[in-house]
Backbone bond lengths (Angstrom), bond angles and torsions (degrees), N, CA, C in turn:
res aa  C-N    CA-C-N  psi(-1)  N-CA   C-N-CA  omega(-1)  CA-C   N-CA-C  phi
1 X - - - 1.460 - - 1.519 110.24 -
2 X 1.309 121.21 116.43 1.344 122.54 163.81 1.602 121.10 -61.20
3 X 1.342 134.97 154.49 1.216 120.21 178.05 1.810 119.81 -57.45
4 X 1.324 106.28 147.29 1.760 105.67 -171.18 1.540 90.00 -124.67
5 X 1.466 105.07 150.03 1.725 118.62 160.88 1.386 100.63 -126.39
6 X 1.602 121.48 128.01 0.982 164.06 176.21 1.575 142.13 -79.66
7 X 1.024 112.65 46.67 1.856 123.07 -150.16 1.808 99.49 -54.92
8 X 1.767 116.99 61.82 1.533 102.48 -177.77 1.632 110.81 -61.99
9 X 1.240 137.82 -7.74 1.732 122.69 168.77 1.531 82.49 -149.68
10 X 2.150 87.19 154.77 1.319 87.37 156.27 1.568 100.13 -136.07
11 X 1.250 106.94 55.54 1.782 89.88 -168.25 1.830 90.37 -118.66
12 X 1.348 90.17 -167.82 1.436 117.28 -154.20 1.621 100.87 -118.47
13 X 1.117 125.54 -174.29 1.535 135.29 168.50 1.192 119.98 -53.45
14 X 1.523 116.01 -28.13 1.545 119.90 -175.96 1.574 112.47 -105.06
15 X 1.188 96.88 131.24 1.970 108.41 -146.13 1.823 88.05 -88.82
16 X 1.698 92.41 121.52 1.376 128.09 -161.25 2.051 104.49 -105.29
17 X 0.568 106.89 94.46 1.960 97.97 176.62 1.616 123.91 -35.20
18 X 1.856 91.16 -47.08 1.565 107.97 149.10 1.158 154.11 -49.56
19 X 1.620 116.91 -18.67 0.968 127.47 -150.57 1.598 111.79 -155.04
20 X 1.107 127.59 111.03 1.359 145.85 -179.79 1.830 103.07 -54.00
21 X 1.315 119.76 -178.69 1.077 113.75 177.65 1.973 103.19 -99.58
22 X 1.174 120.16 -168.38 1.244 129.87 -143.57 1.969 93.35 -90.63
23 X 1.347 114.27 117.50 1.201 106.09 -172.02 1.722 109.45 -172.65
24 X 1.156 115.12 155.91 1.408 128.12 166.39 1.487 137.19 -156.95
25 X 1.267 116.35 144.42 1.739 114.69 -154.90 1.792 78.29 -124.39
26 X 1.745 104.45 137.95 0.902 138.21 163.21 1.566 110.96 -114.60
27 X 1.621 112.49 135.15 1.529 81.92 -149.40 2.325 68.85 -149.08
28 X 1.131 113.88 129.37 1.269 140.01 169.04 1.514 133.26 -108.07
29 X 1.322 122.28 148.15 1.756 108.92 -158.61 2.155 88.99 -57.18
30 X 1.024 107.80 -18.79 1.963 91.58 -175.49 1.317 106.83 -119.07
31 X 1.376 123.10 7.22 1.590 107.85 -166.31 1.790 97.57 -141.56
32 X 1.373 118.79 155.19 1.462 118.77 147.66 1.591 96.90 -141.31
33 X 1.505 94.41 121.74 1.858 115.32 144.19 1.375 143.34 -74.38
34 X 1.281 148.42 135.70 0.624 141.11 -159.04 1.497 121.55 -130.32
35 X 1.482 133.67 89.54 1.059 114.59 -152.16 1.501 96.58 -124.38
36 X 1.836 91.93 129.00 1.578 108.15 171.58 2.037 89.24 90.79
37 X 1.123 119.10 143.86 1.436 111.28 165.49 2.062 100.26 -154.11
38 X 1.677 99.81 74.37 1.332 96.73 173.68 1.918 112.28 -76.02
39 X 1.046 101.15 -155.33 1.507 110.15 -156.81 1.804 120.63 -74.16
40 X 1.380 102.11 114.54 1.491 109.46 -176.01 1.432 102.69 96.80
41 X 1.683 120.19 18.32 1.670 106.91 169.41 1.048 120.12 -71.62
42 X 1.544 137.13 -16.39 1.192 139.57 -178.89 1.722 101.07 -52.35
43 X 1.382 93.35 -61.81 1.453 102.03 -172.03 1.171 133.19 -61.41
44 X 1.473 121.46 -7.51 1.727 154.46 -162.98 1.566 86.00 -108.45
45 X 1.039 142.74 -29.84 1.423 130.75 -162.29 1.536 104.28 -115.67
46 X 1.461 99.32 -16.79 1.903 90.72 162.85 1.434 121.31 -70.49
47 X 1.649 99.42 -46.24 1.512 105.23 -171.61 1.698 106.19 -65.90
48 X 1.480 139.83 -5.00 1.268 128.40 155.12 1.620 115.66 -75.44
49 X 1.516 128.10 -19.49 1.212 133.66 -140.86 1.387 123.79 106.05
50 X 0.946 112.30 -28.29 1.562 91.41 -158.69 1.683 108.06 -118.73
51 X 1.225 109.10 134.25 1.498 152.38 -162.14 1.652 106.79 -78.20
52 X 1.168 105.39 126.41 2.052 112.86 -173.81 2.504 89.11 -55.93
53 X 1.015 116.61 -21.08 1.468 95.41 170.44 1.095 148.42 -82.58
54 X 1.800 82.33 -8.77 1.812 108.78 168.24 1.429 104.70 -74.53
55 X 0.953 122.28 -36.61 1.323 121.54 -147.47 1.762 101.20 -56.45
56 X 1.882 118.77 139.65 1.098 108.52 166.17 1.579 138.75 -77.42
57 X 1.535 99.69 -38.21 1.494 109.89 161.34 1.566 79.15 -168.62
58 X 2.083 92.76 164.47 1.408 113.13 153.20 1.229 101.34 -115.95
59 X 1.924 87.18 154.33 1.141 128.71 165.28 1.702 120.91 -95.02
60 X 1.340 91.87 143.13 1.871 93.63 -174.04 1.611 94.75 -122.09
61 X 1.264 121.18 138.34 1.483 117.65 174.46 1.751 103.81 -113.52
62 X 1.223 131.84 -23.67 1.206 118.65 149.75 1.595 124.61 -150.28
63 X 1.347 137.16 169.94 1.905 113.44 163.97 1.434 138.63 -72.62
64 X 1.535 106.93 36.05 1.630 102.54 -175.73 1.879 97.56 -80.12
65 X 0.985 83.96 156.00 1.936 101.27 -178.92 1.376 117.24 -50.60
66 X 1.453 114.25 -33.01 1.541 127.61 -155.33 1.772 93.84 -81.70
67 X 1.370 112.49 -54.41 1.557 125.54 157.24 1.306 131.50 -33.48
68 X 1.418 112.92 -24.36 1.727 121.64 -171.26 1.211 114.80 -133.63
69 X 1.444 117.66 9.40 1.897 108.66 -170.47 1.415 91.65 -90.60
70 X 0.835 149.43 13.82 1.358 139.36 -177.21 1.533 100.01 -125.06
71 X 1.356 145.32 -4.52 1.144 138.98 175.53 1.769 123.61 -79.23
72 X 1.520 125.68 -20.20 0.909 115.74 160.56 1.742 119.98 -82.93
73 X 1.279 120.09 -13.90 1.443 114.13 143.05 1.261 144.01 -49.51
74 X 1.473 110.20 -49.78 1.260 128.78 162.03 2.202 109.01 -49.96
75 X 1.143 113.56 -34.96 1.221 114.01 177.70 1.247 138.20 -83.11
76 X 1.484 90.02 -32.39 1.895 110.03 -176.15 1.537 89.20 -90.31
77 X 1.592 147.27 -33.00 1.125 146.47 156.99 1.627 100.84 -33.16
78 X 1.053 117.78 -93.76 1.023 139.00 -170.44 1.442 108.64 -11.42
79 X 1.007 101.82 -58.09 1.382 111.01 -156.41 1.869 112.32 -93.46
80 X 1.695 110.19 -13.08 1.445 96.43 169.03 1.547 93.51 -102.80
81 X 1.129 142.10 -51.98 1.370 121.42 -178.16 1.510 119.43 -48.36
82 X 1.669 126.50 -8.90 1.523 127.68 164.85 1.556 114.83 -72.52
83 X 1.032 101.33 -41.40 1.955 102.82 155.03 1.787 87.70 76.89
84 X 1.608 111.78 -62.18 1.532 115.28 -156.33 1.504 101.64 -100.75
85 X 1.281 118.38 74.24 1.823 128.85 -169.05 1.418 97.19 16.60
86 X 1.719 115.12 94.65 1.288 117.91 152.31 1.495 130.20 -33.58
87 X 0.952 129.44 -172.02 1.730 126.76 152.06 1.580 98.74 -95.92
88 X 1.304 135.77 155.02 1.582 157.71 176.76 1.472 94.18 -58.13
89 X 1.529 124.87 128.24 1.480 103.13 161.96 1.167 124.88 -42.48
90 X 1.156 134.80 154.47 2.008 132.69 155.19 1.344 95.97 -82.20
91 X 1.356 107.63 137.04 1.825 117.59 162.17 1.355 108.69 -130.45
92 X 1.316 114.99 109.39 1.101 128.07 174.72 1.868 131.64 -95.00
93 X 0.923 119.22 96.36 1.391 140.09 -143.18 1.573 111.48 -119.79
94 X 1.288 128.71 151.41 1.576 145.47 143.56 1.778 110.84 -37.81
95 X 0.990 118.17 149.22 1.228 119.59 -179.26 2.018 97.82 -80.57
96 X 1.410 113.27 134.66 1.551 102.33 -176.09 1.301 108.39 139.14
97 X 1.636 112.12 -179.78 1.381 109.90 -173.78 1.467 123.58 -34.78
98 X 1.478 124.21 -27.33 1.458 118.59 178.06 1.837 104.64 -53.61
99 X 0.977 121.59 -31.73 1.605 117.62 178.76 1.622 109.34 -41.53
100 X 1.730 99.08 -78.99 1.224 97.11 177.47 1.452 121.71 -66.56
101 X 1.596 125.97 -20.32 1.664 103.85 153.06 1.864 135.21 -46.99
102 X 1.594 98.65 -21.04 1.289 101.97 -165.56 1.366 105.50 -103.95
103 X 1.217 115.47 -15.77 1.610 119.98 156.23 1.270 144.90 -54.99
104 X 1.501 81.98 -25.49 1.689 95.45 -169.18 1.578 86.43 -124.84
105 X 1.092 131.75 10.56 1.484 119.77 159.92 1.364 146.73 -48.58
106 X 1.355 107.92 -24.34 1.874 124.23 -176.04 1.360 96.70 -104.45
107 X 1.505 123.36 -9.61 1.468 108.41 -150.78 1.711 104.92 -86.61
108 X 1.581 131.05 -39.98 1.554 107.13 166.17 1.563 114.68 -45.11
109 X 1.231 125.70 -42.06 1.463 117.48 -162.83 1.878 113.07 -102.91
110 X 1.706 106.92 27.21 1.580 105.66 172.91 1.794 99.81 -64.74
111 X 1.344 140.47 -53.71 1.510 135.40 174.13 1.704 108.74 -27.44
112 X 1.158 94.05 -63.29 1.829 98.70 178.01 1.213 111.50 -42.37
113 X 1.319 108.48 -59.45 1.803 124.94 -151.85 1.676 88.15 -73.66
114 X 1.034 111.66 -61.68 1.689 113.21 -178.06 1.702 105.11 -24.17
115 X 1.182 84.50 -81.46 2.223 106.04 168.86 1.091 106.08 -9.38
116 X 1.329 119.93 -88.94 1.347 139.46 -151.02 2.051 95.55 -69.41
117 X 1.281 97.97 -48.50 2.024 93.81 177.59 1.482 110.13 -55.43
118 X 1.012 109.33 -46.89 1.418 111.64 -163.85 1.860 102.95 -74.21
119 X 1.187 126.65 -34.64 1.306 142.01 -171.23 1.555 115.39 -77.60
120 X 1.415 105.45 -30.81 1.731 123.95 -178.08 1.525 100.93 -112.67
121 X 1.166 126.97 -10.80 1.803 128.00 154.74 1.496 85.95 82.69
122 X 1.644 131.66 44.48 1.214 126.16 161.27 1.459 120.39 -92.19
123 X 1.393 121.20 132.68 1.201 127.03 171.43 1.678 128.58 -76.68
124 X 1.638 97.46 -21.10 1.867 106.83 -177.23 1.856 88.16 -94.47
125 X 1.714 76.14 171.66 1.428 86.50 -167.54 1.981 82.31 -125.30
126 X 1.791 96.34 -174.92 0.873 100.38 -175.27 1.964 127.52 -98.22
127 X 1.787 110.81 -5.49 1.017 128.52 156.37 1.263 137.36 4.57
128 X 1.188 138.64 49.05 1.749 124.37 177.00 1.259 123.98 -21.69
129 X 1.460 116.82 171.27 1.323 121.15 -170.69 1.378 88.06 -144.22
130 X 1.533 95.74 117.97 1.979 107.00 -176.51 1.512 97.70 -105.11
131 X 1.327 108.13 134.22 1.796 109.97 171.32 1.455 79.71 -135.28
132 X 1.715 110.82 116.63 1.427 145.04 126.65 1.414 131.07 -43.12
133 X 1.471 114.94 147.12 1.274 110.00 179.12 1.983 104.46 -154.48
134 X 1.298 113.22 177.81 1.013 100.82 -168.40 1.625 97.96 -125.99
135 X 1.414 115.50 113.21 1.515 116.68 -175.25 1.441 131.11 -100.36
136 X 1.320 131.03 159.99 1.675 108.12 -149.04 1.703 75.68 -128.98
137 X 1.647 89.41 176.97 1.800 106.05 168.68 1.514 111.78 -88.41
138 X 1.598 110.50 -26.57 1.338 128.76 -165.46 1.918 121.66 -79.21
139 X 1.824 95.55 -27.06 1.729 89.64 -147.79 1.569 78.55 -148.20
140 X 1.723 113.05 156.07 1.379 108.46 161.34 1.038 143.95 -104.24
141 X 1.188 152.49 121.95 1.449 130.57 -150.11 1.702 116.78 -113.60
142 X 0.930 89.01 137.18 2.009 100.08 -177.65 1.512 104.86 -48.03
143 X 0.987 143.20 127.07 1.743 135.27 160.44 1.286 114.31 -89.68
144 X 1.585 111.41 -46.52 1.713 131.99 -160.57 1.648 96.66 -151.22
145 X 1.635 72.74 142.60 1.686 79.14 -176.82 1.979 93.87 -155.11
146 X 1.501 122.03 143.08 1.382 140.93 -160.78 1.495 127.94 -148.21
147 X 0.801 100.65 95.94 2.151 88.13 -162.73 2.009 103.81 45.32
148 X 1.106 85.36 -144.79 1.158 94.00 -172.85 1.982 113.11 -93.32
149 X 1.860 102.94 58.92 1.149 104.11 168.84 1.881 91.05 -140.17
150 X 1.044 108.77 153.12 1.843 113.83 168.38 1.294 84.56 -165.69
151 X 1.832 93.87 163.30 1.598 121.23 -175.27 1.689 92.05 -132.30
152 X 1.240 102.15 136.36 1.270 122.68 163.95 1.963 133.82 -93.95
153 X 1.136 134.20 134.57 0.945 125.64 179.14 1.540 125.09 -93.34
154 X 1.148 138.21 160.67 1.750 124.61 140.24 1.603 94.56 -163.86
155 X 1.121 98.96 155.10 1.800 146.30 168.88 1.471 108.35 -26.61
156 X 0.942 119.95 94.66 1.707 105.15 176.03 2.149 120.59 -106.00
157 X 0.931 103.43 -153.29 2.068 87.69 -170.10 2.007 73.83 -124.85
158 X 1.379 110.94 127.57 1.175 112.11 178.37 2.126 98.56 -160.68
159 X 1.457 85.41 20.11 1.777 90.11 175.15 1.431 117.65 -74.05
160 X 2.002 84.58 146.52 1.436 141.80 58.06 1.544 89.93 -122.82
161 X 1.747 124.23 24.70 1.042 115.10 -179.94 1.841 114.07 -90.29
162 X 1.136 131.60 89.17 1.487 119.58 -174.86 1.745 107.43 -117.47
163 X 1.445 121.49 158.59 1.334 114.19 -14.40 1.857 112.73 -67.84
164 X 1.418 118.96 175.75 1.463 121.42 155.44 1.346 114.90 -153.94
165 X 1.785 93.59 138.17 1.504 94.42 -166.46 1.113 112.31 -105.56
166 X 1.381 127.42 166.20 1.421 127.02 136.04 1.905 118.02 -90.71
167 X 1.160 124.07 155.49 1.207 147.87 153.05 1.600 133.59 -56.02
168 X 0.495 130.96 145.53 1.699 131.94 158.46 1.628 120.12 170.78
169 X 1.975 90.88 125.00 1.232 106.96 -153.59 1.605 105.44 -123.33
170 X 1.475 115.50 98.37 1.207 145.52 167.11 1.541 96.94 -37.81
171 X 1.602 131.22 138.31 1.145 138.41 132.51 1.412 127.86 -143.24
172 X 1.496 138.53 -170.06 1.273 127.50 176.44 1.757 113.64 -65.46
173 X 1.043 96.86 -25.10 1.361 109.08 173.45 1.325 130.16 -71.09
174 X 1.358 132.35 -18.67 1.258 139.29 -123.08 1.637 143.68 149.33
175 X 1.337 106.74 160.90 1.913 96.39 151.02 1.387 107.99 -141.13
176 X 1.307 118.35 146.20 1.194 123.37 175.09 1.600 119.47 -130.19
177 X 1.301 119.10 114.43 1.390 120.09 -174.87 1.700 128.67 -86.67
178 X 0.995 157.46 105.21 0.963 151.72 114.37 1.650 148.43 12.73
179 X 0.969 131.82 71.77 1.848 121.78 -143.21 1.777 81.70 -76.73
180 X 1.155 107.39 -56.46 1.688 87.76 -142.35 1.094 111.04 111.70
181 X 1.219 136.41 168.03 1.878 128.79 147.08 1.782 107.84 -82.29
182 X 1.468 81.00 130.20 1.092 125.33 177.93 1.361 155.15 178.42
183 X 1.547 112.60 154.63 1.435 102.13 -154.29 1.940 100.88 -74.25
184 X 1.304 119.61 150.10 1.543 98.46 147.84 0.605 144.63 -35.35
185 X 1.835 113.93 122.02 1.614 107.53 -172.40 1.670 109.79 -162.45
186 X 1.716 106.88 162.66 1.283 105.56 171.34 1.584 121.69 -17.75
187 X 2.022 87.81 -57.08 1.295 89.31 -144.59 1.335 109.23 -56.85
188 X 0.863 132.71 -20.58 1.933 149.24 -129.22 1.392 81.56 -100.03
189 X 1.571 110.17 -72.65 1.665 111.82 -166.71 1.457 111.79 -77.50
190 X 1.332 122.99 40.41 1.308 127.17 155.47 1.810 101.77 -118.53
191 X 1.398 115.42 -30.46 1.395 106.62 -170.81 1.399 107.57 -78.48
192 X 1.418 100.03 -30.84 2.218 90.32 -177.16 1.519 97.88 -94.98
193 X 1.250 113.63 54.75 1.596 109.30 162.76 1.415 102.22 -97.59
194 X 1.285 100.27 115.29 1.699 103.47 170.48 1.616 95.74 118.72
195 X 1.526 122.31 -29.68 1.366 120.92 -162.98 1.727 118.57 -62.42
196 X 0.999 115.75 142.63 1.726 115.85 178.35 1.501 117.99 -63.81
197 X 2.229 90.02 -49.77 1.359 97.96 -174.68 1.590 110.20 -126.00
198 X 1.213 118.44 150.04 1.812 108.30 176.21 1.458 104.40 -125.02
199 X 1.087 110.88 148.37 1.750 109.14 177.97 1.152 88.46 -131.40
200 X 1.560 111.31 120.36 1.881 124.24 160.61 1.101 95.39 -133.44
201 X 1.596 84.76 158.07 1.439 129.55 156.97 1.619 101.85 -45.91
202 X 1.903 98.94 162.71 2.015 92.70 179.35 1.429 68.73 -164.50
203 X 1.129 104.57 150.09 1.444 148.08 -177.40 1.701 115.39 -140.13
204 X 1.395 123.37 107.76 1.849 107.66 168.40 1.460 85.06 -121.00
205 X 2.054 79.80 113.83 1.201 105.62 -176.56 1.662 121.47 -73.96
206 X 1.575 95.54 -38.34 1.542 122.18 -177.26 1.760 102.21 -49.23
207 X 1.555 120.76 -37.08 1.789 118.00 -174.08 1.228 95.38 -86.80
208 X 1.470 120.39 -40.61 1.779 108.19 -167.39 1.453 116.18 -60.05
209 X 1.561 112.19 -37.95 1.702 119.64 -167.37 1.739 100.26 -83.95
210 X 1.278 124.49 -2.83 1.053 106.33 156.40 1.263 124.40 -93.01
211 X 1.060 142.59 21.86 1.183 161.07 168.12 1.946 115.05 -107.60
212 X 1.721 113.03 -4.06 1.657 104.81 -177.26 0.981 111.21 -90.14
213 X 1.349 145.31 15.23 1.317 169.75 -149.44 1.528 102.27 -82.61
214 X 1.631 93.11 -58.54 1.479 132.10 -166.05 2.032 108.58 -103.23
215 X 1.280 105.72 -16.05 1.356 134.20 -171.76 0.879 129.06 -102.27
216 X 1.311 129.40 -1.01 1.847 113.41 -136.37 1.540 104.57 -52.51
217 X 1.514 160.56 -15.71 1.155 136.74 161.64 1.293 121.36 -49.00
218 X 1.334 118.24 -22.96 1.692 112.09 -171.05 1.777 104.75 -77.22
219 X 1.390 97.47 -8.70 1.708 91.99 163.68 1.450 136.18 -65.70
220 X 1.629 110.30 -39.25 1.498 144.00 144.08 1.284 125.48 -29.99
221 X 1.498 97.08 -62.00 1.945 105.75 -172.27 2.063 90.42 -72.90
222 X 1.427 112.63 -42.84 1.901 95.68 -175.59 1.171 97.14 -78.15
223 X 1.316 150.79 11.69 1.149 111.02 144.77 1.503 140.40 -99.23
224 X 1.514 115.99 23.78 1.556 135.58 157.49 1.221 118.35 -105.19
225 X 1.750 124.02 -6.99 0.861 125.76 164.12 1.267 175.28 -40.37
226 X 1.132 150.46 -47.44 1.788 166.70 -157.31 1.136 111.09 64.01
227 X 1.914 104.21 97.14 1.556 111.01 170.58 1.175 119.97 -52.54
228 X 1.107 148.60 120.31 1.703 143.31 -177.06 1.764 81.37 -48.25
229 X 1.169 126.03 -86.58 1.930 129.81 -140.68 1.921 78.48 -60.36
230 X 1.142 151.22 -70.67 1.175 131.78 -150.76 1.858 111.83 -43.59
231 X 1.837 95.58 -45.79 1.177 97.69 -177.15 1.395 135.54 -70.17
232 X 1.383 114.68 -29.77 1.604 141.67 143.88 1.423 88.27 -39.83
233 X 1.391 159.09 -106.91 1.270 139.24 -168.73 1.496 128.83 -20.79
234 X 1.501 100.43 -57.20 1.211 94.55 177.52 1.640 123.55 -65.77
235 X 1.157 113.56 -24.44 1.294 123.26 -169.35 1.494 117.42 -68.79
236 X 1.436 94.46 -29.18 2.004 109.67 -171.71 1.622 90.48 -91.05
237 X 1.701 112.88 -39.53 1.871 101.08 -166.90 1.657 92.69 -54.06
238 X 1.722 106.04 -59.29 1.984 94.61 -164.25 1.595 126.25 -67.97
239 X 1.540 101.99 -20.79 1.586 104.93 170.65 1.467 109.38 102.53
240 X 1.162 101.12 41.27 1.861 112.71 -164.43 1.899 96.50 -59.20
241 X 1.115 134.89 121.39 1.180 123.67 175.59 1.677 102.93 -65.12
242 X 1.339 136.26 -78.12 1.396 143.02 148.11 1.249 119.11 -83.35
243 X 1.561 83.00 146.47 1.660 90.67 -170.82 1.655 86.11 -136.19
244 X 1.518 116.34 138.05 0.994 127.50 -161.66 2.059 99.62 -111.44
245 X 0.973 128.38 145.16 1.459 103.02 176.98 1.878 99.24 -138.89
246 X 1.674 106.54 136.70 1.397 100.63 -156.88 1.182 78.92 -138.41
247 X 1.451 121.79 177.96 1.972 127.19 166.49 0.902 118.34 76.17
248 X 1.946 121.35 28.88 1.688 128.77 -129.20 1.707 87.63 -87.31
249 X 1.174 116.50 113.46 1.629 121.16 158.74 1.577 109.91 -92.43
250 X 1.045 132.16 124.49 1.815 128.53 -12.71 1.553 92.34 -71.92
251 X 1.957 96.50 162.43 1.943 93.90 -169.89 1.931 90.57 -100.65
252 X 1.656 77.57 156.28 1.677 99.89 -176.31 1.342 118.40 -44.73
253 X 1.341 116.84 -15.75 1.744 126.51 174.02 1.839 107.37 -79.29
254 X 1.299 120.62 -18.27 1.213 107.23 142.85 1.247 171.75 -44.76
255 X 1.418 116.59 -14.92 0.937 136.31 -153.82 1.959 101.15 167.24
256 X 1.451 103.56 131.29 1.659 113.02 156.91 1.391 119.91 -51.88
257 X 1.766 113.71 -33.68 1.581 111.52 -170.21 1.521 99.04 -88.97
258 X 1.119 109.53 -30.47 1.505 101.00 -151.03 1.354 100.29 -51.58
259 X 1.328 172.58 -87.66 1.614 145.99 -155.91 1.590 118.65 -24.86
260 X 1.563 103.59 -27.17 1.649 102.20 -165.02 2.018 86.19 -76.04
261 X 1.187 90.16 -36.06 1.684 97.54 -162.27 1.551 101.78 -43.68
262 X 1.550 109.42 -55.59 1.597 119.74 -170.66 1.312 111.32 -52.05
263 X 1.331 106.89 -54.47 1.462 116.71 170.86 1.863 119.27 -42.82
264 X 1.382 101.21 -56.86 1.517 93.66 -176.12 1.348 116.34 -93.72
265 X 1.389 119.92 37.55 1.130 125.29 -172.59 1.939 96.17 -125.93
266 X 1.654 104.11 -24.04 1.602 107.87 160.81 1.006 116.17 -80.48
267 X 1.443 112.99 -39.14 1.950 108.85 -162.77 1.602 96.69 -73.96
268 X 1.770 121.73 -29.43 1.572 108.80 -155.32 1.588 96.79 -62.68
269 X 1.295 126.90 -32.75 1.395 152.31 -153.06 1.676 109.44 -86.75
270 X 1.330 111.23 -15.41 1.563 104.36 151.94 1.695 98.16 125.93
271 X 1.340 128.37 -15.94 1.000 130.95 -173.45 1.383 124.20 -91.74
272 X 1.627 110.54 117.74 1.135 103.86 173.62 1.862 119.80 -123.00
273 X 1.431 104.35 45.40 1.473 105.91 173.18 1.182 99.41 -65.88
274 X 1.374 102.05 -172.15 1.992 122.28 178.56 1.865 89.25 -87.03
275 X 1.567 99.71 129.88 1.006 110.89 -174.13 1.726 115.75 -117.73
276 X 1.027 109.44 164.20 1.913 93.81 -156.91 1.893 101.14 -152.74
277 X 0.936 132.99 72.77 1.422 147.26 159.58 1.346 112.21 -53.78
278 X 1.935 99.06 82.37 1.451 110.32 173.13 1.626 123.62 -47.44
279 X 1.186 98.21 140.86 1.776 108.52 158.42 1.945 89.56 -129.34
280 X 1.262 116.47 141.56 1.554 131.07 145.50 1.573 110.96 -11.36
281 X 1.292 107.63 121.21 1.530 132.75 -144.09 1.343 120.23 14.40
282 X 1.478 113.52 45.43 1.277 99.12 129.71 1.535 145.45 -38.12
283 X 1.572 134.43 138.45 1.559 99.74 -167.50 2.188 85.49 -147.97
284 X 1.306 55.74 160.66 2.158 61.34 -171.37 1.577 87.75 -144.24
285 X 1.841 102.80 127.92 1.285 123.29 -170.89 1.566 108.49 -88.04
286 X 1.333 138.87 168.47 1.289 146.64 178.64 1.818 120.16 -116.90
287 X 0.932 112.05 51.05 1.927 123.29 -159.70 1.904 71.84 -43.49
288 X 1.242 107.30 135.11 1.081 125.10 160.84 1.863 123.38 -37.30
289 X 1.528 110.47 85.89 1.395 112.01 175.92 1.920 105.90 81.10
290 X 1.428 101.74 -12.53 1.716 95.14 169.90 1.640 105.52 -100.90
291 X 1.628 85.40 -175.26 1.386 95.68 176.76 1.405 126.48 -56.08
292 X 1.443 125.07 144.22 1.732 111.51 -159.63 1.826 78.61 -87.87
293 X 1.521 101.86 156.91 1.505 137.02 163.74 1.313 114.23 -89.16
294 X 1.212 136.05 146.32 1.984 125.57 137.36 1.216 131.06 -96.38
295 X 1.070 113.08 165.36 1.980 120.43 171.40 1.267 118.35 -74.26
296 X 1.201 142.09 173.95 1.074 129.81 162.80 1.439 129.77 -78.86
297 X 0.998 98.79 13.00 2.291 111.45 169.90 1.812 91.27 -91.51
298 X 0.636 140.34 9.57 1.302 146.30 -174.74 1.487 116.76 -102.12
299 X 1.314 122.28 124.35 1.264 129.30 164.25 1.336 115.93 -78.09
300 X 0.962 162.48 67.06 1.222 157.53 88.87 1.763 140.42 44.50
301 X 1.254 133.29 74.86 1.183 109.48 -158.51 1.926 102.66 -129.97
């Protein structure tokens, strides 16, 4: 198996029928990652195969809600379909509110968990295991590291949301980056230098702000955002071979055009990599050191 990226959600805060919550599985002939696990990832990661006990660790890139409603599934899964004392998920996180999210994570459902231990004569519990780290704007830092696979972190502009990361996950195959939410930025187009594949966030800011009239929050949400045309710049300045685009504000169930929109809102902006307008498992392959391919769940343009 060459390395695969996995678009299990691409939605946003506002609960989509279409659209899973905000998430992605990086998935290697020995490993699957999991980064971000918003709402209904459990269920996004069955329909590829793979089972919350496979999983190697998650990754969290920041604490918005849309990012984490799916993580106490992923855990309480985990741990009754392991039947034979799983290992604890790993959650690998920013130093910050994710602590005390992950602290207080088992605690509505200790009655349950009790139940079911005491009833199935289990001694493990269902508990994660969070390893923190402290990430800069400047430098990148290792989080996880596996034979010859590790993921890297750095700092991205996603305020008044801090910290927020981006990803990037080294393999024999490849690199594949991760934005996170976030606005365009240095930092971003210094980390996927070299990368095969990038998965961001997209924002077209130009349709949403005509609509704050009637809105004024949609002034707020673009400004933590990812301008589609900024990012179409950025994408052609660093040379993104694929650029994957997920977190689609407004989502593709909006509107018949809106894919054409995303699209010509990259190409006007200078970019002409292979361009890929996620829907939920979408998956884009890694041919070893070549150009990545897609499946046919893949938008493609």
């Amino acid at each position: 198996m060459t390395t695969t990226v996995v678009i299990t959600g691409t939605g946003v805060p506002q609960v989509d029928p279409t659209c899973a919550g905000a998430g992605v599985l990086v998935r290697t002939e020995n490993h699957h990652l999991q980064f971000d696990a918003g709402r209904a990832t459990a269920m996004r990661l069955a329909e590829v195969g793979v089972r919350p006990p496979m999983l190697d660790a998650l990754f969290v890139t920041h604490h918005h809600s849309d990012h984490l409603l799916g993580v106490t599934d992923l855990v309480i899964s985990r741990w009754i379909e392991g039947r034979i004392n799983p290992a604890p998920l790993p959650i690998v996180a920013p130093s910050g509110p994710i602590e005390a999210f992950v602290e207080h994570l088992m605690q509505p459902w200790q009655a349950d968990l009790e139940l079911r231990a005491g009833h199935l004569e289990r001694n493990d519990r269902a508990n994660p295991v969070l390893s923190t780290f402290e990430a800069t704007h400047d430098n990148d830092t290792e989080v996880w590291s596996d034979g010859d696979v590790r993921v890297l972190a750095r700092r991205v502009h996603h305020e008044p949301v801090d910290p927020a990361v981006a990803y990037r996950v080294e393999t024999p195959d490849g690199v594949v980056v991760i934005s996170g939410d976030t606005i365009v930025c240095d930092e971003v187009a210094e980390f996927c230098a070299g990368a095969d594949v990038v998965v961001h966030e997209a924002f077209r800011k130009d349709l949403v702000l005509e609509f704050a009239a009637h809105l004024p929050h949609l002034r707020h949400v673009a400004e933590y955002h990812a301008d589609t045309k900024q990012l179409g710049a950025m994408a052609a300045e660093v040379g993104i071979p694929t650029l994957v685009l997920t977190h689609l504000i407004p989502a593709l169930s909006a509107s018949p055009d809106m894919e054409a929109g995303f699209v010509d809102d990259l190409r006007s902006a200078g970019y002409q990599g292979e361009l890929v307008i996620a829907r939920d498992l979408t998956t884009v392959e890694l041919p070893r050191r070549t150009s990545a391919t897609t499946t046919p769940q893949g938008a493609a343009t």
